[in-house]
C-alpha positions as CSV (number, residue, x, y, z in Angstrom):
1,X,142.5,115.3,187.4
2,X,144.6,115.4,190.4
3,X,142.0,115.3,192.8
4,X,140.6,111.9,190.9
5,X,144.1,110.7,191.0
6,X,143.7,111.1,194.9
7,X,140.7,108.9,194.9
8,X,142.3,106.4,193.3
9,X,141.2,106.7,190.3
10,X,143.3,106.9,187.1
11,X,142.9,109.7,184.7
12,X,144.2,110.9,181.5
13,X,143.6,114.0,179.6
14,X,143.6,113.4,175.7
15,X,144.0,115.5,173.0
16,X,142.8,114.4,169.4
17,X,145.0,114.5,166.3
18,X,144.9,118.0,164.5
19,X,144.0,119.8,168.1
20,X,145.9,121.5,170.7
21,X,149.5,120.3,170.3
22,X,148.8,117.9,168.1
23,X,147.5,120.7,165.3
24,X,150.7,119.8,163.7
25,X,148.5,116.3,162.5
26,X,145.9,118.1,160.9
27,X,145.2,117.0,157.4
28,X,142.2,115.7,155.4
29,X,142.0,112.2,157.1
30,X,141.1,113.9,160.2
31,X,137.6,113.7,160.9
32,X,135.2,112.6,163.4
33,X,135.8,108.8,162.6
34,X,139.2,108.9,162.9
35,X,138.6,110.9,166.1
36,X,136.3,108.0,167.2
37,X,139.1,105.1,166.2
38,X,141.6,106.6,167.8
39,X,140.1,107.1,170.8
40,X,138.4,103.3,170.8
41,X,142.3,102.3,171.0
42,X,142.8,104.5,173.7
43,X,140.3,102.8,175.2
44,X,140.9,99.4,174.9
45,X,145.0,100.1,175.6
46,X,144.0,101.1,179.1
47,X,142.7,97.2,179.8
48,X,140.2,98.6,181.9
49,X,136.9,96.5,182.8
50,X,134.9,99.7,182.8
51,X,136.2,103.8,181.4
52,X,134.3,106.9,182.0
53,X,134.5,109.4,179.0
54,X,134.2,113.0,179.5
55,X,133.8,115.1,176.6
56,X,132.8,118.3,176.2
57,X,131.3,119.8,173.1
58,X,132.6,118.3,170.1
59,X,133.8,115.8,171.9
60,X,130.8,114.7,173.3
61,X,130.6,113.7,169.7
62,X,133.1,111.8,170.1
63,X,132.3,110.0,173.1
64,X,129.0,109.2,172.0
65,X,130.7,107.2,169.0
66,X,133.2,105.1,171.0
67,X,130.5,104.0,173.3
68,X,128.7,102.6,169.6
69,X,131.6,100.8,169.1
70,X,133.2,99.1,172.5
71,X,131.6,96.3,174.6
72,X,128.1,97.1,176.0
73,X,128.6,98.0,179.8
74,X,132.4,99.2,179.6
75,X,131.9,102.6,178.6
76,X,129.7,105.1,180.5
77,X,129.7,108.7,178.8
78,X,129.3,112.4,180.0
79,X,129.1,115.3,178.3
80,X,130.2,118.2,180.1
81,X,128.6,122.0,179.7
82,X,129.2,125.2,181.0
83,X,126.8,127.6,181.0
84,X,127.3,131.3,180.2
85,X,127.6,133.7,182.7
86,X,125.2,135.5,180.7
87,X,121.6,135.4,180.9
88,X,120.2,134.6,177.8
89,X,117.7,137.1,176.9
90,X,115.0,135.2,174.6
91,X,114.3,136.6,171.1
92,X,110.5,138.7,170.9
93,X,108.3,139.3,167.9
């Protein structure tokens, strides 16, 4: 994030309610839709004409959802991977 910050770009890193350090929030209203909600505010507090969302595995989930729910145009999404070091050896008869 710091080298984005040196191109003049601003980034944040978020963590979700009932993840991380914010596992202390965890209860039965957490789900993916409150996931989504929250992170549509977070959105729309930065004022921004246009917010790139990285997410990666569940949270690609996530992503995907706000983008359904903000202006078309001012959200563009990626869903970052990592593949195993492993080579995946493919299941045989």
């Amino acid at each position: 994030m710091r080298r984005l910050g040196e191109l003049g770009h601003e980034a944040r890193a978020v963590t979700l309610a009932g993840v991380g350090d914010r596992a202390d929030e965890l209860s039965g209203r957490v789900t993916l839709e409150s996931h989504v909600a929250e992170t549509v505010e977070l959105v729309k507090a930065t004022a921004a004409e246009r917010v790139v969302l990285v997410g990666h595995s569940y949270a690609g989930c996530v992503i995907s959802g706000v983008a359904d729910r903000v202006p078309s145009g001012s959200v563009r999404c990626s869903t970052w991977t990592r593949s195993s070091p492993r080579t995946a050896t493919p299941a045989g008869p």
